[in-house]
C-alpha positions in Angstrom: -15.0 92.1 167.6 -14.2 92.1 164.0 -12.6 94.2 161.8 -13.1 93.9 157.7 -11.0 96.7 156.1 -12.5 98.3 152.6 -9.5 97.0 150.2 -9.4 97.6 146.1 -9.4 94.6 143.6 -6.5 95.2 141.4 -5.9 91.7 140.2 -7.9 88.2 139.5 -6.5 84.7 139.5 -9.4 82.6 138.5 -7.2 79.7 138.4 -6.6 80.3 142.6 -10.0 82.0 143.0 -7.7 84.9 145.0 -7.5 88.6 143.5 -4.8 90.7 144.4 -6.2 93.3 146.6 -4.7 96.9 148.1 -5.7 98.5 151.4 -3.7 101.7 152.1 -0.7 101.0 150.1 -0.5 97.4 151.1 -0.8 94.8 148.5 -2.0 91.3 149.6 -3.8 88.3 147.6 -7.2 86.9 149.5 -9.6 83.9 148.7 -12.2 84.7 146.8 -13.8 81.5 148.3 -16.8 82.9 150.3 -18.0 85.2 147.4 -21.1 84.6 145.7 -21.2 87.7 143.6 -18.8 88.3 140.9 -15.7 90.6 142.0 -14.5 92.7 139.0 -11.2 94.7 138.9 -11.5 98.2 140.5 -14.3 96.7 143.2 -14.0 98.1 146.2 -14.6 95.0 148.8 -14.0 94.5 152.5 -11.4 91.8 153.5 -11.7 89.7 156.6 -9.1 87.0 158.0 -7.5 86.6 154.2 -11.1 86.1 152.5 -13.1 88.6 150.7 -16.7 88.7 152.4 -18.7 91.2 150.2 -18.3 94.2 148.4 -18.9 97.6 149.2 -19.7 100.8 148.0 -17.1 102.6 146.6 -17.8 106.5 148.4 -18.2 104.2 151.4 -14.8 102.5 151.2 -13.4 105.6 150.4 -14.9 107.2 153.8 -13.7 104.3 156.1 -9.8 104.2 154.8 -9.9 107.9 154.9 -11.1 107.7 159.4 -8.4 104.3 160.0 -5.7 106.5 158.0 -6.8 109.1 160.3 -6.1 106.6 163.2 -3.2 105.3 162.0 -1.7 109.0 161.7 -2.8 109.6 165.4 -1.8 106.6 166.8 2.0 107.5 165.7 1.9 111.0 166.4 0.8 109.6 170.0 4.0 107.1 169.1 6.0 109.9 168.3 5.4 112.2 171.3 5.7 109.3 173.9 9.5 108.2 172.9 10.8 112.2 173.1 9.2 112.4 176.8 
């Protein structure tokens, strides 16, 4: 199985072909290698293995990091309840 996470471009480096990208907070720079349409700052696109694969919509980016922030959140309340057993 694969995961690609909906991440914002909020820097270019033409120079590297890599943009700056943030996904829930977290800043990271991925190749821009496999693109073949132009990424523009503010794109919404969805990051794979350190490349950036397409782009995506930006209601539906918002709607998938709004359900894995929701996982993440449950995930350490589960955390959370487990260590004060």
């Amino acid at each position: 199985m694969c995961l690609a996470i909906p991440s914002k471009v909020i820097s270019i480096d033409k120079t590297k072909n890599t943009a700056t990208i943030e996904t829930l907070g977290v800043q990271r720079e991925a190749s821009l290698d496999l693109m073949q349409e132009e990424v523009t700052l503010g794109d919404y696109v969805l990051l794979h293995i350190g490349y950036i694969m397409s782009k995506i919509d930006e209601q539906d980016a918002l709607e998938s990091l709004k359900l894995y922030q929701e996982m993440i959140d449950q995930m350490e309340e589960e955390y959370i309840d487990e260590e004060y057993k």
